[in-house]
N, C-alpha and C positions, 0 to 999 in steps of 0.2 A: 602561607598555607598552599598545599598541593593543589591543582587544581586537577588537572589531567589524571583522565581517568573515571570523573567520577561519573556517576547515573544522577540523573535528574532529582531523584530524592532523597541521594546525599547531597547533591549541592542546596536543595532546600534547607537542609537540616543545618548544612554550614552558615546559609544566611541566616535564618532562626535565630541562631545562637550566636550572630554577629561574629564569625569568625573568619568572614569574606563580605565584601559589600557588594549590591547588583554591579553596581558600576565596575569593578573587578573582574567579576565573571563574565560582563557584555565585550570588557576587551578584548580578554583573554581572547574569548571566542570570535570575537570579529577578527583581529590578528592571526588567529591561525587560520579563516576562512579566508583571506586575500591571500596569507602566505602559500597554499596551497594551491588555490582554485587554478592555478596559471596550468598546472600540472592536472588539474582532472575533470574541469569545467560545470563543478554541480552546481554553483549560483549564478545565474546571469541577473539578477541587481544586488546588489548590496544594501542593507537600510541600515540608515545611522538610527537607529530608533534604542539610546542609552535611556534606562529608567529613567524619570524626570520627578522622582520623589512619590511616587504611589504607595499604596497602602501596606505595610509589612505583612499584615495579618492577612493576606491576600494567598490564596490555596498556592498560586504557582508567582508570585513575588519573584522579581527579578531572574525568573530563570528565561533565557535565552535558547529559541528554536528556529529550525529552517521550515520554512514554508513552499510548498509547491507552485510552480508558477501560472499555476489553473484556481488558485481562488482569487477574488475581488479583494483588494486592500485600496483600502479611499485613499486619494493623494497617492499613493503608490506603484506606479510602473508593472504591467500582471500584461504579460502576452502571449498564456498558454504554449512560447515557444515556436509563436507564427510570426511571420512576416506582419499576416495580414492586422497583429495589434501591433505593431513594433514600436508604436507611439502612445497605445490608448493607458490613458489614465481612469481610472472607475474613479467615479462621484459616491461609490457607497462599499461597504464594508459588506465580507463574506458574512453568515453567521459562527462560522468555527474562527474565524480568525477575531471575529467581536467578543465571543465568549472567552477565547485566550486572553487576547488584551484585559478584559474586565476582569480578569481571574488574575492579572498581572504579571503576563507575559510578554518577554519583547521579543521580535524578530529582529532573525541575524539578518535574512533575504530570501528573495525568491528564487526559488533551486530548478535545475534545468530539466526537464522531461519531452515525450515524444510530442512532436510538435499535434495541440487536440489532445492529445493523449491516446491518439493511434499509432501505437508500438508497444514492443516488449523488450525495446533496446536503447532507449535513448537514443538512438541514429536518427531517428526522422525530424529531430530539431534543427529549427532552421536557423541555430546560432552553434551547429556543431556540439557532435556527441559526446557526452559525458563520460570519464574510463571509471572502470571499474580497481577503485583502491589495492585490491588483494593482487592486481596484474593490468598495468595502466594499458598492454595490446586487447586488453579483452573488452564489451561491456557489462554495465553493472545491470542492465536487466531494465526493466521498462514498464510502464511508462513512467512511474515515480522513482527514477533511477538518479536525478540529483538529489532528492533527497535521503536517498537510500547510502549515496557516497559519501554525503557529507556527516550521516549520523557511523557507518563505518569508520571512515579516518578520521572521526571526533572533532571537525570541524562545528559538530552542534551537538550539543548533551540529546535532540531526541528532536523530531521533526514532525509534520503530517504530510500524508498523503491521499491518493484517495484512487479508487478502484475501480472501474467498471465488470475486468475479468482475469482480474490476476495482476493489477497494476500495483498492490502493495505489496502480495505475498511471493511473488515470482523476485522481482527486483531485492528484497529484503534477504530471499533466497540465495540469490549471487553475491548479493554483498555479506552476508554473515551476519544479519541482525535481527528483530523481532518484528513483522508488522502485521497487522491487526486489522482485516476485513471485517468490521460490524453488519451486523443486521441489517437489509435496503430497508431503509425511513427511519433506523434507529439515530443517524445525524441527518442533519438539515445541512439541503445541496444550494440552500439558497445562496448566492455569489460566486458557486462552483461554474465555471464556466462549463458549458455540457455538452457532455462527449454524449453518449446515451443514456436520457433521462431516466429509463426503466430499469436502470444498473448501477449509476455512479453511486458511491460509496468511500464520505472519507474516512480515514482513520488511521490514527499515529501509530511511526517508526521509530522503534527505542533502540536502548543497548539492552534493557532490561526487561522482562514480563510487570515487573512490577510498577514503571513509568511507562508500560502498555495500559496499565489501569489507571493510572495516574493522570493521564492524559485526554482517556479514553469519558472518565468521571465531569472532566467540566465540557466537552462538547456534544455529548449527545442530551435527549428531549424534544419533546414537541417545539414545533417552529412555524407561529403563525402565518410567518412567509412561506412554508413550503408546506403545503397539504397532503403532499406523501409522508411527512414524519408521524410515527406512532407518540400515539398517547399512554401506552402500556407501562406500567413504571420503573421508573430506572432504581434496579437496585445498589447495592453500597459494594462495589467490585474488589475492594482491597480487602473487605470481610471474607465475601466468596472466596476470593482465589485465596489464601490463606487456611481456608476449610479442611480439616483432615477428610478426604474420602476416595474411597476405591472406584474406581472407573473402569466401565464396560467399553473395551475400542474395539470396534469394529474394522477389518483391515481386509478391501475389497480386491479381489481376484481382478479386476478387471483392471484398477488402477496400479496393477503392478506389470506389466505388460508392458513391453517395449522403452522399459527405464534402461538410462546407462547403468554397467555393473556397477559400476563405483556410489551411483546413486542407491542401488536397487541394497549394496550392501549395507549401506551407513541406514536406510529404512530396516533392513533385519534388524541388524543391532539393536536399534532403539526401540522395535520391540520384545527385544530380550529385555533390555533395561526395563520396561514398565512391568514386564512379566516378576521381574527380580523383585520389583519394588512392590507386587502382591497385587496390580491389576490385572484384568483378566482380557485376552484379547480372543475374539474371534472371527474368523472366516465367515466374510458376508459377499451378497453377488451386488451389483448396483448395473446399470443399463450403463452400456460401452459409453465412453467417456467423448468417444467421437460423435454420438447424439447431438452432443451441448456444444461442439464445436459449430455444428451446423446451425443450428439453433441462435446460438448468439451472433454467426456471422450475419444472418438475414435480417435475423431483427436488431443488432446494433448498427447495421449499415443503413437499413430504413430512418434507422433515427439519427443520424449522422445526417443523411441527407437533410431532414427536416432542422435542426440544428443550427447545422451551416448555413442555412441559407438564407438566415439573416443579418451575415458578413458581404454585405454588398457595396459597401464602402461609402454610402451617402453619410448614417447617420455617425457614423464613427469607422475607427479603422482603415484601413487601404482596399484598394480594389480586388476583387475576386482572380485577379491574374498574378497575385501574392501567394496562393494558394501551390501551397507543396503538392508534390505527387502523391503522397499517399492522400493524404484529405481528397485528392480528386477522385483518385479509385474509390472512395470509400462512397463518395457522394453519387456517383454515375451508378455504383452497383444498387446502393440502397434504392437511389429512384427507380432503377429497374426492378424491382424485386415488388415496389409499390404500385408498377405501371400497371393500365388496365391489360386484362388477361393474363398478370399474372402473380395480382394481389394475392388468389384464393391456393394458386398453386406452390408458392412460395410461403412470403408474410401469415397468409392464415392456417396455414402448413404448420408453419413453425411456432405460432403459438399456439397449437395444441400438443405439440411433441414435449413443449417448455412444462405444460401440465402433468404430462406423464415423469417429466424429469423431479416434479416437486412431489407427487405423490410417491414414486421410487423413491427416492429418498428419504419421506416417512414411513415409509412402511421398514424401514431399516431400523431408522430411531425410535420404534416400539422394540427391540431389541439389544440393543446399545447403548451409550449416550452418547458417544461423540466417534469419527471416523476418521481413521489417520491414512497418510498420502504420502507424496513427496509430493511438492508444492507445482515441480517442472521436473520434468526427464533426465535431462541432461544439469551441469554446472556452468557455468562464465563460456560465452563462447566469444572467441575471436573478432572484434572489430570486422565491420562490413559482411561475416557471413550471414547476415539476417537477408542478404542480394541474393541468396539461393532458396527460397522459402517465399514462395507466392502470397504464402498466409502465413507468416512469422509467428508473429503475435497468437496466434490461435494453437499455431504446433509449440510451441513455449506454453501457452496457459492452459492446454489440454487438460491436465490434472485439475484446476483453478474452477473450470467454467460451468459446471456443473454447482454448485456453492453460490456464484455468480447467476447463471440463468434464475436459478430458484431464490434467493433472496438473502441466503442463510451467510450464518457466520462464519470466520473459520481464520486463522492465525497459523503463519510461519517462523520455528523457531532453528535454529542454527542445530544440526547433529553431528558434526566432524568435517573433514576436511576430505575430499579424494584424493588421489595419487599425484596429483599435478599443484597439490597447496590450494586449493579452490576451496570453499566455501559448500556444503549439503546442506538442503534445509528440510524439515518434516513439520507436515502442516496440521491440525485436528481440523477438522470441519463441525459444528454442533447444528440444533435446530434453533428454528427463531426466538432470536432472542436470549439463546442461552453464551453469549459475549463471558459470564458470570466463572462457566463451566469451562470454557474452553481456556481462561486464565488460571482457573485453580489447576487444568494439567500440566499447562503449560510451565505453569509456576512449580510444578512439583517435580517435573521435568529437568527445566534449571537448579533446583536445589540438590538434584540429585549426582548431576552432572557436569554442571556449573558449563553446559553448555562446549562441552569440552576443552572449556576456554578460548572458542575461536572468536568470538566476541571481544576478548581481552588479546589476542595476536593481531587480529585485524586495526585497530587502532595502535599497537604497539610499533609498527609501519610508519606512524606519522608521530612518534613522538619527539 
């Protein structure tokens, strides 16, 4: 049986029906994740974790995923890509990775990202950058950017990652595939190692919209361990996003500004396509995008600071002089931003600006129901130009952080290709909690499209 190629819920369907065993599918995929990795560095550990006889009737049975290397997995080797863990082993289990396992899934390993998960490039790993599949000189985007490679070159049917401000949707972006920003407290960050508590957000990278749901369905919920996750109920997402309905996009003047052409055009198109396909789009205004840039830098550096600074090497970990250059900038600004005289001017600055960015925002969604983007400006850029960009990360998730600052959901899905063979991506943003809505566009989108097949060229590279 073919293996290659398929989406996460065709190969369930093959296990189902015994027409493939776990054990088959965990090779295949480990095999092609060593065969490859020498070439594009998305896993830094590997885990032999082959089914060992669990439950068939299990939602996600023997399917095989990459995991980012910012959550906790017990017994297993997790060092966010720092020095400073390069050794630490966790005595306990993330909750997204406990809910996988319980649901019967195994991992292939843990996939490389910006070391913290401060970057937008995979560059700031301190086990060296990750390339990007479509063009091994470029990178694939950041900070969930191994796992973003490794679900492009089909070294894994479909991975997680997780977001603070564009860390699934940007990377997802350059690499050609689908990822999926939930709701902030819609998953539990509990064993997520943390970048900035008041942001992080994880949530799976597919081939598919519909192994976006797939995925999406067994790890969110309330989590006793983490008292920011919502109690609101989780509805049945493979229902929703399947749902025949007309959608109102919203498509914001200010978010189209200063896109590369090639970007700016692949976003017209697509909304001609939705136009074609009987939705309706309108012109809306939203508060300049560079607001939230500001915005997240102060108040994610504040919390970086805070963060960090219980990597001091007694109880675990290596010493504080492991610490990469970006982790330091990030630590030395936030304290400053927190210092006295100029907590009020800064820090409490910028959380009231963050309020104005969440009521802008509703006040749109009394008009719309979901608002489309390009996820980042630009496509793949060149290895090491992130050295010319004081604030990389920030001018890459420009589009992102606004979605981010405010709490809300919002998915990138692949729209063509630009002039150079790259990878475009277009994002919807919904309101909280609407995960449901912004898979049924997404979903109608692919169907309609089929994504213009770059999703099926991008793995066809590695076959």
């Amino acid at each position: 049986m073919e293996i290659f190629g398929k989406s996460l819920t065709e190969l369930k369907a093959l296990l189902d029906e015994k027409k493939i065993s776990a054990k088959e599918v965990f090779s295949y995929f480990s095999s092609r994740g060593k065969k490859y990795n020498e070439d594009l560095n998305a896993y830094l550990t590997f885990i032999d974790d082959k089914p060992k006889g669990s439950d068939p009737s299990l939602a996600l049975f023997g399917l095989p995923l990459a995991v980012k290397d910012n959550f906790c997995t017990k017994d297993i080797r997790t060092t966010a890509s720092a020095k400073v863990l390069d050794d630490f082993i966790p005595q306990y289990e993330s909750t997204v990775t406990r809910k996988l396992k319980e649901a019967g899934a195994v991992f292939l390993g843990k996939t490389n990202m910006d070391a913290w998960a401060h970057g937008s490039s995979t560059e700031t790993s301190d086990y060296g950058p990750t390339k990007n599949p479509w063009d091994t000189t470029r990178a694939p985007g950041g900070s969930s950017g191994g796992t973003a490679a490794a679900v492009s070159a089909y070294l894994a049917p479909g991975g997680i990652g997780s977001e603070t401000a564009g860390s699934i949707r940007q990377p997802a972006s350059w690499c050609g595939i689908v990822g999926l920003k939930p709701t902030y407290g819609r998953v539990s960050r509990y064993g997520v190692i943390a970048m900035g508590s008041s942001f992080d957000c994880p949530g799976p990278m597919t081939q598919t919209v519909e192994d976006a749901a797939f995925l999406l369905q067994t790890i969110v919920g309330k989590d006793p361990y983490d008292a920011t996750t919502s109690e609101t109920k989780v509805p049945e997402y493979s229902k929703q996003m399947k749902e025949k309905r007309k959608l109102r996009f919203g498509l914001p003047e200010e978010y189209m500004k200063g896109l590369d052409a090639e970007v700016e055009k692949k976003i017209l198109e697509s909304v001609a396509v939705l136009e074609k396909m009987g939705h309706s789009i309108k012109k809306v205004s939203l508060l300049d995008p560079k607001y939230s840039i500001s915005v997240y830098t102060i108040l994610q550096r504040a919390e970086v600071s805070s963060n960090l600074a219980r990597y001091d090497g007694v109880r675990f970990g290596n010493g504080r002089s492991a610490f990469g250059k970006e982790a330091k900038r990030r630590m030395m600004l936030g304290t400053y931003t927190l210092s006295h005289g100029y907590y009020d001017a800064f820090y409490k600055k910028a959380q009231k600006i963050k309020t104005l960015i969440i009521n802008d925002l509703q006040r749109v969604f009394l008009d719309v129901d979901l608002i489309m983007a390009a996820p980042t400006p630009m496509t793949a850029l060149k290895l090491g130009e992130f050295e010319k960009y004081p604030f990389f990360g920030e001018t890459m998730d420009i589009l992102n952080e606004a979605a981010a600052v405010a709490g809300t959901p919002a998915i990138s899905v692949p729209c063509g290709l630009d002039k150079n063979g790259l990878p475009v991506g277009l994002q919807f943003m919904g309101n909280y909690f609407d995960e449901g809505l912004l898979l049924n566009a997404a979903y109608q989108f692919e169907q309609e499209t089929n994504f213009f097949d770059v999703i099926k060229m991008g793995r066809e590279k590695y076959k």
